[in-house]
DSSP file (Angstrom, degrees, kcal/mol; ACC not computed):
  #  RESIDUE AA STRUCTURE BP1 BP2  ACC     N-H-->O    O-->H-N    N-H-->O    O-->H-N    TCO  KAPPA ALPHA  PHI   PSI    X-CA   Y-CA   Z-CA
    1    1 A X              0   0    0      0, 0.0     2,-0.6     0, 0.0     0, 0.0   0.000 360.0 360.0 360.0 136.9   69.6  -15.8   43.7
    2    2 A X        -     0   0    0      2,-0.0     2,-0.4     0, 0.0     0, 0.0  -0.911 360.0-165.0-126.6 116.3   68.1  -16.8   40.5
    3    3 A X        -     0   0    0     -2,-0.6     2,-0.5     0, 0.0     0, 0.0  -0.818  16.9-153.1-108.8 144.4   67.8  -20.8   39.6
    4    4 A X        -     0   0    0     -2,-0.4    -2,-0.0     0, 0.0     2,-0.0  -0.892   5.8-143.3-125.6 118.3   67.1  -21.1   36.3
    5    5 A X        -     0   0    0     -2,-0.5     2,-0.2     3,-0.1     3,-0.2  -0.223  14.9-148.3 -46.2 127.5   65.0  -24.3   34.6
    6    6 A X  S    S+     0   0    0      1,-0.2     3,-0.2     7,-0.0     9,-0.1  -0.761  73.4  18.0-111.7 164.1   66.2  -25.4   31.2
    7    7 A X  S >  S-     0   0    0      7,-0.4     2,-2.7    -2,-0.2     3,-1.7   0.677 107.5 -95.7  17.5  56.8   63.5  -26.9   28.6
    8    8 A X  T 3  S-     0   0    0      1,-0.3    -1,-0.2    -3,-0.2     3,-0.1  -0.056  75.5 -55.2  69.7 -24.6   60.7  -25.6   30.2
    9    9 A X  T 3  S+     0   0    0     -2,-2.7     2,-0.6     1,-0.4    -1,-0.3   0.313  99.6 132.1 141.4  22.9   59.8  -28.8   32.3
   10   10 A X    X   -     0   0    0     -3,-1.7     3,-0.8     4,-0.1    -1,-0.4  -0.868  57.4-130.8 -77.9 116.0   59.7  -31.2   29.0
   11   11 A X  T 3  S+     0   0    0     -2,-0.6     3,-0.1     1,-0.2    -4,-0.0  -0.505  91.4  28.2 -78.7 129.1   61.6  -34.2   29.7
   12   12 A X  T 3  S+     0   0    0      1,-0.3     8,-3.3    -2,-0.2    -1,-0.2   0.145  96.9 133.8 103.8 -29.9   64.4  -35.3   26.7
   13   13 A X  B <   -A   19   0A   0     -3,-0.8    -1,-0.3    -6,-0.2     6,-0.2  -0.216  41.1-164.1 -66.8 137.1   64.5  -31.3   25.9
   14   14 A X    >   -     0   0    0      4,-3.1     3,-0.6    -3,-0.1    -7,-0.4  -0.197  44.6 -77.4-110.5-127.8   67.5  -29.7   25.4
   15   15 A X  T 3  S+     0   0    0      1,-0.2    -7,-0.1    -2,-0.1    -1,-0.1   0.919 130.1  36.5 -93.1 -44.8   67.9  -25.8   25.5
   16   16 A X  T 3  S-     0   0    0      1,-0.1    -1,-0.2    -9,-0.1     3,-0.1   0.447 123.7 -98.4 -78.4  10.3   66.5  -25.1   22.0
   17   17 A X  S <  S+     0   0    0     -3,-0.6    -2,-0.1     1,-0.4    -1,-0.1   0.098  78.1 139.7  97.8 -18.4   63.9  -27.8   22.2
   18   18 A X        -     0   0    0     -5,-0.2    -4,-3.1     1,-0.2    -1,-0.4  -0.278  60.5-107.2 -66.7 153.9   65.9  -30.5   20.3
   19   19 A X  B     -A   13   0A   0     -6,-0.2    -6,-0.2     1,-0.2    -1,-0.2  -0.571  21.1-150.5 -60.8 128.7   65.7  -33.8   21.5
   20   20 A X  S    S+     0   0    0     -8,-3.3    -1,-0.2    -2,-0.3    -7,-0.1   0.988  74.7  84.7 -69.0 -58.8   69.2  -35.3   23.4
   21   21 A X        -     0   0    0     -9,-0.1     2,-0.3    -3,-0.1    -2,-0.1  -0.042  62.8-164.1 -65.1 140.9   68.6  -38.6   22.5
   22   22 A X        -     0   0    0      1,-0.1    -1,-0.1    -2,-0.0    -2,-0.0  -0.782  35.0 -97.0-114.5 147.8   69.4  -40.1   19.4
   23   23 A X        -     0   0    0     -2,-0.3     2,-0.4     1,-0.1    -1,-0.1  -0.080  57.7 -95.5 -48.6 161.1   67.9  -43.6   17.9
   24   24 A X        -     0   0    0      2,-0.1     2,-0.6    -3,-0.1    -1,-0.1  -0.928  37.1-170.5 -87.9 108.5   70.4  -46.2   18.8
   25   25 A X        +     0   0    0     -2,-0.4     2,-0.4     2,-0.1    -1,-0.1  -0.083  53.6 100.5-112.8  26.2   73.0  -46.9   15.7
   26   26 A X  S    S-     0   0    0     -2,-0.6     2,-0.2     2,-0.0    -2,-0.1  -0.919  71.8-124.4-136.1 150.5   74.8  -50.4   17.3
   27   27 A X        -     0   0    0     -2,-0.4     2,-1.1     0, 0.0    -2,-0.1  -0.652  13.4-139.2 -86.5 125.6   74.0  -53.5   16.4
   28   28 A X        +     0   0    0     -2,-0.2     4,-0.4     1,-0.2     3,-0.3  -0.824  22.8 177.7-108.0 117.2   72.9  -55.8   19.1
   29   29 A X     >> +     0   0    0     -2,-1.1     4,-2.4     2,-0.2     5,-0.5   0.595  50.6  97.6 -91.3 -34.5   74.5  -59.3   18.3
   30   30 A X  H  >5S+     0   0    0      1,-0.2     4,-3.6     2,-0.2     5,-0.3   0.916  93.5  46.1 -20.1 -65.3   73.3  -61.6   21.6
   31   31 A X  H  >5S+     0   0    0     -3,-0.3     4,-2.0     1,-0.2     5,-0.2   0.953 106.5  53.6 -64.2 -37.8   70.6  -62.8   19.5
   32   32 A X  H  >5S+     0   0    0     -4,-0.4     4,-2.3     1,-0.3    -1,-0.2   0.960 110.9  47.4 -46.2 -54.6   72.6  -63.4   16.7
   33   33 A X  H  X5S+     0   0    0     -4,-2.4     4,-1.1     1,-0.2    -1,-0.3   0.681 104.9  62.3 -65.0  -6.2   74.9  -65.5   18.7
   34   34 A X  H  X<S+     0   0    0     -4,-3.6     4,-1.7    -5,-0.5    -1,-0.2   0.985 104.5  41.2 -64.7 -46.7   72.3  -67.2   20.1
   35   35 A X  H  X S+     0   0    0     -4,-2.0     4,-1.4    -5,-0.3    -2,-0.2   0.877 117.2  54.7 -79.8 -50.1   71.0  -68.6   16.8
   36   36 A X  H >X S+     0   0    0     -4,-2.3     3,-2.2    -5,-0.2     4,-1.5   0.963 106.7  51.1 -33.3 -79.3   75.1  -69.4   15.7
   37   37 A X  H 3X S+     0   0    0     -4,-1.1     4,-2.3     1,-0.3    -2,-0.2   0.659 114.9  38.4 -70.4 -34.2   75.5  -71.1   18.6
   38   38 A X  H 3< S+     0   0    0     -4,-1.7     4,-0.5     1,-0.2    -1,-0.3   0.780 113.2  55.6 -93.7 -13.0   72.2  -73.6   18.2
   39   39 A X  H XX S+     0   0    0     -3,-2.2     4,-1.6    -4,-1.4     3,-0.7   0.925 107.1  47.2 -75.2 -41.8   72.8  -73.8   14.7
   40   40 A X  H 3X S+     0   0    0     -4,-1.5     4,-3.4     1,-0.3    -2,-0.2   0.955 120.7  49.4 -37.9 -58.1   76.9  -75.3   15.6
   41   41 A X  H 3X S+     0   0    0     -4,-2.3     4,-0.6     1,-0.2    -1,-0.3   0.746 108.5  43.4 -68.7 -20.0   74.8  -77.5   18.1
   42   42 A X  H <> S+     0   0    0     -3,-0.7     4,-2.1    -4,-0.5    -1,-0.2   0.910 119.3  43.7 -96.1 -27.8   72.3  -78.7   15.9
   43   43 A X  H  X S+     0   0    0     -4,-1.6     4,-2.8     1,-0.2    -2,-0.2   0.769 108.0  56.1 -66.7 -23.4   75.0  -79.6   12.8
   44   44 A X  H  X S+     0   0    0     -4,-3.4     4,-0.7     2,-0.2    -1,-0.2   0.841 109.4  48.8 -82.0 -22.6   77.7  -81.1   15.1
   45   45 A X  H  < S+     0   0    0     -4,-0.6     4,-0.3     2,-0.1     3,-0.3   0.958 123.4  37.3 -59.0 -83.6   74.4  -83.9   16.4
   46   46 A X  H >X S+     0   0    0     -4,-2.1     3,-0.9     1,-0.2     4,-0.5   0.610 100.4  71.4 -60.2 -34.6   73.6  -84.5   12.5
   47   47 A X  H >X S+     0   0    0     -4,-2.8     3,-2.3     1,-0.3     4,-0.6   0.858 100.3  48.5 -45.7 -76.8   77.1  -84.4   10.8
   48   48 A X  H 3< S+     0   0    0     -4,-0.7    -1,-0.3    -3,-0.3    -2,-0.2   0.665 114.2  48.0 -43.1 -35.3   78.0  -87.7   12.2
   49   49 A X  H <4 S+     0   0    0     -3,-0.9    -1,-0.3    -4,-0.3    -2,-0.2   0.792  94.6  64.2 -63.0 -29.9   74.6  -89.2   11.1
   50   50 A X  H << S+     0   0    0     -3,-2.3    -1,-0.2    -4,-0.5    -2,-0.2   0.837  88.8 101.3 -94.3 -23.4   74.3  -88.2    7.5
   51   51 A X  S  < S-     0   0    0     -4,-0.6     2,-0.4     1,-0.1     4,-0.1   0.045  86.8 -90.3 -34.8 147.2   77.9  -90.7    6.8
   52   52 A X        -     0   0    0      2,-0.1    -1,-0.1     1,-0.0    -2,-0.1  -0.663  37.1-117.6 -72.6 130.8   77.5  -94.2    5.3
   53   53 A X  S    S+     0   0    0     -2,-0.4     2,-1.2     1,-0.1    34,-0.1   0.483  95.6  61.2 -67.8 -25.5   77.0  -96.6    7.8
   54   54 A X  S    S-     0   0    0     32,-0.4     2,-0.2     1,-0.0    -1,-0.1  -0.732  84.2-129.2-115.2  89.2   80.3  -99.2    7.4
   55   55 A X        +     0   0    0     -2,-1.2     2,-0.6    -4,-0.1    61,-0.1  -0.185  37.2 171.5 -47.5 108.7   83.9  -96.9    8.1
   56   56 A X        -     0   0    0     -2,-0.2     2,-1.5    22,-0.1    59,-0.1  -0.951  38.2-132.8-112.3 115.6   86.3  -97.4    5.4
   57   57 A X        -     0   0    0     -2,-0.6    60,-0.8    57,-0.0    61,-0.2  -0.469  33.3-152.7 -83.9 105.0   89.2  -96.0    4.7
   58   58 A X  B     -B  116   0B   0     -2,-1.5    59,-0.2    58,-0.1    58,-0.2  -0.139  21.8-101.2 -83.2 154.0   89.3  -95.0    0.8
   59   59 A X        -     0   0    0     56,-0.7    85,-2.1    83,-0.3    -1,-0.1   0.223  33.9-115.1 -40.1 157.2   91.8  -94.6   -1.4
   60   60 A X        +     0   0    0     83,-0.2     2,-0.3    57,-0.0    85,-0.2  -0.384  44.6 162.3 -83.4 171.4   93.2  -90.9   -2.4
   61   61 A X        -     0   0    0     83,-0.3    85,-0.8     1,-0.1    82,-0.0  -0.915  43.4-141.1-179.8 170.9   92.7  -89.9   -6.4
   62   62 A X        +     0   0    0     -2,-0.3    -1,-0.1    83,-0.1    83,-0.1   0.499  61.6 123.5-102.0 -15.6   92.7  -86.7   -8.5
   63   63 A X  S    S-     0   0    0     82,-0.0    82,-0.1     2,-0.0     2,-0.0  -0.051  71.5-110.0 -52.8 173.5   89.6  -87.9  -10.8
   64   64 A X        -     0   0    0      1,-0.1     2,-0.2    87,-0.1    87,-0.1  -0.239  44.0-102.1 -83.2-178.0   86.6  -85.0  -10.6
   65   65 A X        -     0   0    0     -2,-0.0     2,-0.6    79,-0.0    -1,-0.1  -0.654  21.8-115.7-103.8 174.6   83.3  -86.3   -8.6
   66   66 A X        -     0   0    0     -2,-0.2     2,-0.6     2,-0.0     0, 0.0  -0.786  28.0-175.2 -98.1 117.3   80.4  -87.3   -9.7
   67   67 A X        +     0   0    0     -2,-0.6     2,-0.3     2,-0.0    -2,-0.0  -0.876  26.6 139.4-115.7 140.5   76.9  -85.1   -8.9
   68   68 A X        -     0   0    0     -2,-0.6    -2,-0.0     2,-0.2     0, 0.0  -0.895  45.2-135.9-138.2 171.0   73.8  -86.7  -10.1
   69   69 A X  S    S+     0   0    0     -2,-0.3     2,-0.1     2,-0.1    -2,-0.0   0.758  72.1  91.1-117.2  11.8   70.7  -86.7   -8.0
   70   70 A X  S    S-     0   0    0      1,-0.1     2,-0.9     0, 0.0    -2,-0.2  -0.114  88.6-106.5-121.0 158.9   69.1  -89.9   -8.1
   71   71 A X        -     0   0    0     -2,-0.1    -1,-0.1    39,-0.0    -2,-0.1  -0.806  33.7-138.7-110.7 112.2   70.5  -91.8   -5.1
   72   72 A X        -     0   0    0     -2,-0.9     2,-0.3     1,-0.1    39,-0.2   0.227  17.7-109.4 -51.7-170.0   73.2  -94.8   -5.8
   73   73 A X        -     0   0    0     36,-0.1    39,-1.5     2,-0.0     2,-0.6  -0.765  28.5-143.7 -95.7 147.3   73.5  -98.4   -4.1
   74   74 A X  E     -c  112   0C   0     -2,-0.3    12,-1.9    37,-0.2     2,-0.4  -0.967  18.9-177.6-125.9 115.4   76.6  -98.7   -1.8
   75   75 A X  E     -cD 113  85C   0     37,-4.4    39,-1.2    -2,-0.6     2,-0.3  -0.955  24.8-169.0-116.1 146.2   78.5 -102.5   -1.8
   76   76 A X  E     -c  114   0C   0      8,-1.3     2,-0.6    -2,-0.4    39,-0.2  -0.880  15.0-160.2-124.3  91.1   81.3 -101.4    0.9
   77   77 A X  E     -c  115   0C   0     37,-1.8    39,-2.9    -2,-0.3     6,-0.2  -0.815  16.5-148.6-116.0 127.0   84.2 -103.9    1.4
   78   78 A X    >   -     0   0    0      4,-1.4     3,-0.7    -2,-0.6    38,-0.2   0.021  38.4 -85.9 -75.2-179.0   85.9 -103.2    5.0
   79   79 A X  T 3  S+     0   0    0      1,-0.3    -1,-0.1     2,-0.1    -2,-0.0  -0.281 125.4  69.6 -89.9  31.8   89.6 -103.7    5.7
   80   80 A X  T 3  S-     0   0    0      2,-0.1    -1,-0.3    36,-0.0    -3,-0.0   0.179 115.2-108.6-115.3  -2.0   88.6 -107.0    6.4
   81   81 A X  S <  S+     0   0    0     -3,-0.7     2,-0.6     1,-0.2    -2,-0.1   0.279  74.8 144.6 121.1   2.4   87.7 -108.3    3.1
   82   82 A X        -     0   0    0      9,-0.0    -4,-1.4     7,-0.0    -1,-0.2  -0.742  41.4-135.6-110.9  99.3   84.1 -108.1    4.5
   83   83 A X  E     + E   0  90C   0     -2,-0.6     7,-1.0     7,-0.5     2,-0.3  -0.288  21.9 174.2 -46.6 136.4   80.6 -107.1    2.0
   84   84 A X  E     - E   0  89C   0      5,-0.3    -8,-1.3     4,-0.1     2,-0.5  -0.811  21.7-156.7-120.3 155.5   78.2 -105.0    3.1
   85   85 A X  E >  S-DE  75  88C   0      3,-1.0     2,-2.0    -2,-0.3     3,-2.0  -0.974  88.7 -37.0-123.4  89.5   75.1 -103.7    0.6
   86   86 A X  T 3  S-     0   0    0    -12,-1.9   -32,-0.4    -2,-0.5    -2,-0.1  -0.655 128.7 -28.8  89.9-124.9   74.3 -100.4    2.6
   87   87 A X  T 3  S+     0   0    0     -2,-2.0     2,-0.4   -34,-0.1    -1,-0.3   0.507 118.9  94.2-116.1 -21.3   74.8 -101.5    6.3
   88   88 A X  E <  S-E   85   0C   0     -3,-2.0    -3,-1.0    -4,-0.1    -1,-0.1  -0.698  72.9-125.0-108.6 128.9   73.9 -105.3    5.9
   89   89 A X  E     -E   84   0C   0     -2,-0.4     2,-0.4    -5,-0.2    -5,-0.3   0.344  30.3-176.2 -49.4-179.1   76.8 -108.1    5.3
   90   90 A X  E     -E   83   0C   0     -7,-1.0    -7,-0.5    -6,-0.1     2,-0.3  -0.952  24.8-123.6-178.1 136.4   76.4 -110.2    2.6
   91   91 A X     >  -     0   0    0     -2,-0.4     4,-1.9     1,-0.1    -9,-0.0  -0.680  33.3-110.2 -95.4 150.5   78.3 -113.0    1.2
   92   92 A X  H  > S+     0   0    0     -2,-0.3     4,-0.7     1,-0.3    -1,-0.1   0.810 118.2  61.0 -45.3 -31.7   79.8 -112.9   -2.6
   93   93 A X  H  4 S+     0   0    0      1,-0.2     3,-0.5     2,-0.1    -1,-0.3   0.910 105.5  32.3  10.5-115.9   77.3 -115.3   -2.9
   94   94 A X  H  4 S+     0   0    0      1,-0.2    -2,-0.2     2,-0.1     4,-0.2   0.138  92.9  92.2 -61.1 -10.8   74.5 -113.9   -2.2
   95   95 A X  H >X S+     0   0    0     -4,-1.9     4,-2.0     1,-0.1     3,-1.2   0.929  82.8  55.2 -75.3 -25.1   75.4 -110.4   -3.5
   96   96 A X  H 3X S+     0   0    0     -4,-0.7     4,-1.6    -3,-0.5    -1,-0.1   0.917 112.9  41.6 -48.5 -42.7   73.9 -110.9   -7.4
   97   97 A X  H 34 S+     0   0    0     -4,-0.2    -1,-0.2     2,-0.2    -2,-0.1   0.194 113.6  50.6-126.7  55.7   70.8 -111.8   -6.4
   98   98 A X  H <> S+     0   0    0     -3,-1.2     4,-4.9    -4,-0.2    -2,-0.1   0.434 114.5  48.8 -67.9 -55.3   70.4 -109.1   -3.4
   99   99 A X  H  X>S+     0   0    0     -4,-2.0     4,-2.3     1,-0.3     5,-0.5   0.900 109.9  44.0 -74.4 -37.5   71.3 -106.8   -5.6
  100  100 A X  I  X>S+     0   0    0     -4,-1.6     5,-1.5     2,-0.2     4,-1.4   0.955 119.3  54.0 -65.8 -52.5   68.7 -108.1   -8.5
  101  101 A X  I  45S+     0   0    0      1,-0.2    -2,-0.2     3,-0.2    -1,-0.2   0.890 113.2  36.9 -35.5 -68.6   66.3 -108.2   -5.3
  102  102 A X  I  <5S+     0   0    0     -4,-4.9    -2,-0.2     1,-0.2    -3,-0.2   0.881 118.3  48.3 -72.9 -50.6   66.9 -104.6   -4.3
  103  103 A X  I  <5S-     0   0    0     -4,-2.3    -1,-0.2     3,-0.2    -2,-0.2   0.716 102.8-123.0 -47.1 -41.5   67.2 -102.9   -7.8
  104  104 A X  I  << -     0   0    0     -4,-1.4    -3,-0.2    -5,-0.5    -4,-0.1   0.854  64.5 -61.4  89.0  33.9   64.3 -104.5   -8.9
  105  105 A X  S   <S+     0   0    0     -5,-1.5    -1,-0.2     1,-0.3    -5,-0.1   0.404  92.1 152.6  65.6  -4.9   66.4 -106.2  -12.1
  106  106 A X        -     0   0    0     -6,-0.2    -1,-0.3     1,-0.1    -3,-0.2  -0.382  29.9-165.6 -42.7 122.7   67.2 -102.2  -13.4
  107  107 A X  S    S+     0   0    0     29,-0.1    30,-2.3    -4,-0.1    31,-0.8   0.695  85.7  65.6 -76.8 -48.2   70.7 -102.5  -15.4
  108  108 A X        +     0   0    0     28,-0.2     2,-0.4    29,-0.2    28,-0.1   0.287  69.6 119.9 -96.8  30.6   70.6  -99.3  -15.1
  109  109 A X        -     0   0    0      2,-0.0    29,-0.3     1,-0.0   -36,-0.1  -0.539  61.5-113.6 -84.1 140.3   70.8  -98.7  -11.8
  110  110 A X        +     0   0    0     -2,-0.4    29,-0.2   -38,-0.1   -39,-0.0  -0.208  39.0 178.0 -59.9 149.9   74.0  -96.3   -9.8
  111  111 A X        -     0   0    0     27,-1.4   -37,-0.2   -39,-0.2    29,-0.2  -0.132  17.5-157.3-168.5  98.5   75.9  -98.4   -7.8
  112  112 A X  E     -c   74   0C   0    -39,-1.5   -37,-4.4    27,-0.2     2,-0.4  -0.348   2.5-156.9 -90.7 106.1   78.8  -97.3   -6.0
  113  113 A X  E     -cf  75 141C   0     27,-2.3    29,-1.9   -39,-0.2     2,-0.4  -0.743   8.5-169.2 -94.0 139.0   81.7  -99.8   -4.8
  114  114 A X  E     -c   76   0C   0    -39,-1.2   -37,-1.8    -2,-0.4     2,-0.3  -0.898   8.6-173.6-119.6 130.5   83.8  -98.4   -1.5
  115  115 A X  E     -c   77   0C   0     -2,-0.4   -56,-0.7    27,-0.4   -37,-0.2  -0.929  29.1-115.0-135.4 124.4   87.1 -100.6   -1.0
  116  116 A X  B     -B   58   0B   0    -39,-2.9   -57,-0.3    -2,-0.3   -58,-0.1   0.028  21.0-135.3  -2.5 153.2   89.5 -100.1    2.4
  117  117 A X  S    S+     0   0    0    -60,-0.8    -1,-0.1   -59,-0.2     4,-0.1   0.544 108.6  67.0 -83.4 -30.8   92.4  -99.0    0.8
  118  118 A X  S    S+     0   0    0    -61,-0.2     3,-0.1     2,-0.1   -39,-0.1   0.813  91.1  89.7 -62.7 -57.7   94.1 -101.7    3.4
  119  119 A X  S    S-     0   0    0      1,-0.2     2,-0.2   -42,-0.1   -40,-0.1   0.106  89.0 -94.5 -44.6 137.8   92.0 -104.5    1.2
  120  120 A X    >>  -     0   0    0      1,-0.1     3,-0.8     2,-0.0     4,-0.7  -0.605  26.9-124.5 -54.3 128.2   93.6 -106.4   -2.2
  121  121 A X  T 34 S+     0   0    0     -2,-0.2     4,-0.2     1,-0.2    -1,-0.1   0.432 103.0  61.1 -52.1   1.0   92.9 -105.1   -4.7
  122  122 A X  T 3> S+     0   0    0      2,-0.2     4,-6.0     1,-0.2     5,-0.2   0.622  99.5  71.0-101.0 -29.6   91.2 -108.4   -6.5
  123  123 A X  H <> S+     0   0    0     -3,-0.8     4,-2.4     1,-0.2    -1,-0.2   0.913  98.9  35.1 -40.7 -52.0   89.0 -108.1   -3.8
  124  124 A X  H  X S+     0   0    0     -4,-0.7     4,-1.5     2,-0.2    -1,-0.2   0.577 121.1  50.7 -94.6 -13.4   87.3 -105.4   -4.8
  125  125 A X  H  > S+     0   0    0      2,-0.2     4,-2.7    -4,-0.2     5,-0.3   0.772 109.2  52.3-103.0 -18.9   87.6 -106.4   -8.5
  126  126 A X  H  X S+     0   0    0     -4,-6.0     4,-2.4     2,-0.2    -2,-0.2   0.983 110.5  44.4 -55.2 -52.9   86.3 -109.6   -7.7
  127  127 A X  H >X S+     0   0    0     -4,-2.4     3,-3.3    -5,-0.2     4,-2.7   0.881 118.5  49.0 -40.9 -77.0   83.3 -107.9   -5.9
  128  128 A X  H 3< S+     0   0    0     -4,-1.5    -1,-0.2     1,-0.3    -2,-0.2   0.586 105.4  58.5  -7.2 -49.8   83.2 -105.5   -9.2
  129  129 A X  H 3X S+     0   0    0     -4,-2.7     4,-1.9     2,-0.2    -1,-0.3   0.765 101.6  52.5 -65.1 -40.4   83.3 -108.5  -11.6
  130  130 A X  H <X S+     0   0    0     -3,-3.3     4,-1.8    -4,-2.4    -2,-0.2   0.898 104.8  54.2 -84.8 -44.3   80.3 -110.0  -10.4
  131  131 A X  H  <>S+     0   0    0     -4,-2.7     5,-1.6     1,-0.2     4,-0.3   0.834 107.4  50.3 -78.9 -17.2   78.0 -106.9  -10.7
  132  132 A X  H >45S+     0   0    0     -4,-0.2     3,-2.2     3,-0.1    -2,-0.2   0.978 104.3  55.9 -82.0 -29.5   78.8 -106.4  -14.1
  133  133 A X  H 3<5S+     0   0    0     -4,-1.9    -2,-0.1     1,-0.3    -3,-0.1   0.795 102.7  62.8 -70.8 -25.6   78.0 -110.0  -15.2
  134  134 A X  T 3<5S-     0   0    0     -4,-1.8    -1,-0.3    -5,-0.2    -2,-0.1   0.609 122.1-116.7 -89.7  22.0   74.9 -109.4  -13.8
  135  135 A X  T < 5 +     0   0    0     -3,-2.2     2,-0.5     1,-0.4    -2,-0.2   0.737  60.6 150.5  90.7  46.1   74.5 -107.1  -16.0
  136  136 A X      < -     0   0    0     -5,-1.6    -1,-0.4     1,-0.1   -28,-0.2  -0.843  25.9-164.6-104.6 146.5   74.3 -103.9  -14.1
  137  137 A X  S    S+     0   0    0    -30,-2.3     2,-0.3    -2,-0.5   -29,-0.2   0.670  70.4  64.7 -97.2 -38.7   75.6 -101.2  -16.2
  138  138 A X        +     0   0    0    -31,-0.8   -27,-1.4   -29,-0.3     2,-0.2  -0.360  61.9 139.0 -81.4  24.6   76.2  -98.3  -13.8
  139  139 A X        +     0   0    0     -2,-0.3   -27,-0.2   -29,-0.2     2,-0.2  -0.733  18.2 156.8-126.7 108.2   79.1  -99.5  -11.3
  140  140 A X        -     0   0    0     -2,-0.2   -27,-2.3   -29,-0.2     2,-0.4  -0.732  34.3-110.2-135.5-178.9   81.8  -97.0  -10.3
  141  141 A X  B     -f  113   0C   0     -2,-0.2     2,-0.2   -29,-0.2   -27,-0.2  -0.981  13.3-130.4-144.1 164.4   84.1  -96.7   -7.5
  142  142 A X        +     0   0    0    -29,-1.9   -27,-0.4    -2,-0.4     2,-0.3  -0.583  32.0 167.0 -96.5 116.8   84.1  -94.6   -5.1
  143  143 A X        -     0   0    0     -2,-0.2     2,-0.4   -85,-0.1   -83,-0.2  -0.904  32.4-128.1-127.3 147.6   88.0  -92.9   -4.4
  144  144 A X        -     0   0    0    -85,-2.1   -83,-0.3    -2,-0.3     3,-0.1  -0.973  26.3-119.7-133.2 154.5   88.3  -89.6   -1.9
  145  145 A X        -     0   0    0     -2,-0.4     2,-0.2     1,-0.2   -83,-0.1   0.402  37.8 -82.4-108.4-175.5   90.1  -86.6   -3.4
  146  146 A X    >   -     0   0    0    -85,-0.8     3,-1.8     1,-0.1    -1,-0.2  -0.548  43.1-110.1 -80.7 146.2   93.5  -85.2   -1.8
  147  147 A X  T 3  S+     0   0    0      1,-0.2     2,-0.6    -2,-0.2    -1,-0.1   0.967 116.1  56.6 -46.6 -71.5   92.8  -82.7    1.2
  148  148 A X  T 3  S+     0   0    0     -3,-0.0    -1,-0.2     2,-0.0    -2,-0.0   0.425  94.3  90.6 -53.9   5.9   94.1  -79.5   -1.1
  149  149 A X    <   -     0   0    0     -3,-1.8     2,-0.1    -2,-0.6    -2,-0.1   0.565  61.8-162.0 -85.1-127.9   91.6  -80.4   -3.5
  150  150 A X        -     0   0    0     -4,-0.1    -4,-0.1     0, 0.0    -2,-0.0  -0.100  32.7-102.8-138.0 132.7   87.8  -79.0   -3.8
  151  151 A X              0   0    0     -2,-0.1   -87,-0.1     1,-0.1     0, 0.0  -0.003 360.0 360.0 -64.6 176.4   85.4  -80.6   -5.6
  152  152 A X              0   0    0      0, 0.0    -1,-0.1     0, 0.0   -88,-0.0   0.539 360.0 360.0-104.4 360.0   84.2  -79.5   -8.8
């Protein structure tokens, strides 16, 4: 009886010498979903943050947006008729010369009004009316576009 030894006692050999094993051609993806999966976790923590602090609900509109880079001023009037500069309330008052405060007297500083939709509109024109007579130049409002839309 004759037992017969293939590749010569070389481990991996096959009967002409060739190697059986071949490099591995598949993609191993774990890590990749790891790194998805902490990136999901680390945007769903921040989204909520990066919002402006007072919840309003704005009006719809078709006009385009505006991209600039310089960072605006925010007057925010809730569906309660209620000023904010930023996050802190403010009476009609007091918003000209907050606003002269915070600007530093600059006319030409952005400054972005947010109205409730909920709100009267005279409200918001009142607010409006009083930052241009103090002579701020730069005073837009803030609308947010229809769902089927994409910005430009």
């Amino acid at each position: 009886m004759t037992v017969r030894v293939t590749g010569g006692g070389h481990f991996g050999k096959g009967r002409n010498g060739v190697s059986r094993y071949r490099p591995m051609s598949e993609i191993n993806v774990t890590p990749f979903v790891d790194v998805m999966l902490v990136l999901l976790i680390v945007f769903m923590i921040t989204a909520p943050l990066l919002t402006v602090g007072v919840p309003v609900d704005l009006p719809k509109t078709r006009a385009a947006s505006l991209t600039n880079s310089d960072e605006p001023l925010v007057i925010t009037i809730d569906d309660q008729g209620a000023i904010f500069i930023e996050e802190l309330t403010i009476t009609i008052e007091n918003l000209v010369p907050r606003l002269v405060a915070v600007t530093g007297a600059n006319p030409d500083a952005r400054i972005f009004v947010r109205g409730d939709k909920a709100i009267d509109y005279g409200r918001v024109m009142q607010v409006m009316g009083a930052v241009s007579a103090a002579g701020f130049n730069k005073v837009s409002l803030l609308a947010e576009l229809p769902r089927g839309r994409k910005k430009k």
